[in-house]
C-alpha positions as CSV (number, residue, x, y, z in Angstrom):
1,X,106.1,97.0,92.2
2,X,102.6,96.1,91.1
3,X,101.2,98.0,87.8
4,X,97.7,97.6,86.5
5,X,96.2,98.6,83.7
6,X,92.6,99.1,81.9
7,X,91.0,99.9,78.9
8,X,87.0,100.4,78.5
9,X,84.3,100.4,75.8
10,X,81.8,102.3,77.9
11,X,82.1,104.8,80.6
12,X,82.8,102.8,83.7
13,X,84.1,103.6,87.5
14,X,85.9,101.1,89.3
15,X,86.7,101.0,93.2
16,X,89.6,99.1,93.1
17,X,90.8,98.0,97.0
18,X,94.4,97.6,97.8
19,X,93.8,94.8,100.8
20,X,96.0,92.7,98.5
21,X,99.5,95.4,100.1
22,X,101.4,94.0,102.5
23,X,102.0,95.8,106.0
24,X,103.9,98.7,104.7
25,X,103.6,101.9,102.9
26,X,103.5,102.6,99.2
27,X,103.4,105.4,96.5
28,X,100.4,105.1,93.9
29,X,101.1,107.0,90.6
30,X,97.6,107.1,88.5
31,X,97.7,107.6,84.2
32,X,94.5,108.7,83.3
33,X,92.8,110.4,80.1
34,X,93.1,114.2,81.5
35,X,88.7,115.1,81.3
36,X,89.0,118.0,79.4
37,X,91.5,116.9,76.4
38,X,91.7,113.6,75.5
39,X,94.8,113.2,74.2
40,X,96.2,114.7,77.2
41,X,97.0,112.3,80.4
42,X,96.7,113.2,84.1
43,X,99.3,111.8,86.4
44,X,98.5,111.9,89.9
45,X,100.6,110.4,92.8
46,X,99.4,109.5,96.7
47,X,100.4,107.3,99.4
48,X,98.6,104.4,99.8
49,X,98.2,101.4,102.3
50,X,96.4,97.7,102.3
51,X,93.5,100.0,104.1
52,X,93.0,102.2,100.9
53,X,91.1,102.2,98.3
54,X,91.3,103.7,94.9
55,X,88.4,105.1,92.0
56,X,89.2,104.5,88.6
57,X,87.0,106.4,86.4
58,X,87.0,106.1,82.6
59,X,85.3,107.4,79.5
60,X,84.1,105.5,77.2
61,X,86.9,104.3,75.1
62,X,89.8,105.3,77.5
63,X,91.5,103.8,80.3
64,X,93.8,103.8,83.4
65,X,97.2,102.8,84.6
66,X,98.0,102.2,88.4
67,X,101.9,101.7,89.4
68,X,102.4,101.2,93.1
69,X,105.6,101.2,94.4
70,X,107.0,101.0,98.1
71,X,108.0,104.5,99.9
72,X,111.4,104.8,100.5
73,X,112.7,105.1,103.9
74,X,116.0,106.2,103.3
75,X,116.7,108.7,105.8
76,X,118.7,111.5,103.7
């Protein structure tokens, strides 16, 4: 599991790549300050690989929390 997390003075927009993966698949879930209500947080969940790339975007005085886990592969 990797989390990582940010906090920002000033609007900011980070592309943040995911090279760093090893060869599998994985599940990204996203925290971020929900646009329209700022005391309101989005989550948002997507596979990802070592070939993706993800877009943090943050208001000024907010911040964002990434959690990437493996996809299981149990085959229920």
């Amino acid at each position: 599991m990797v989390i990582r997390s940010t906090i920002v003075n000033e609007a900011r927009s980070v592309e943040i790549p995911l090279d760093f993966l090893g060869p599998a698949e994985f599940t990204a879930k996203i925290y971020a300050e929900d646009p329209q209500d700022k005391k309101l947080v989005t989550i948002e969940t997507r596979p990802v690989t070592s070939d993706s790339s993800l877009t943090a975007m943050m208001s000024s005085g907010s911040g964002c929390a990434i959690m990437i886990t493996p996809q299981s592969t149990s085959t229920e």
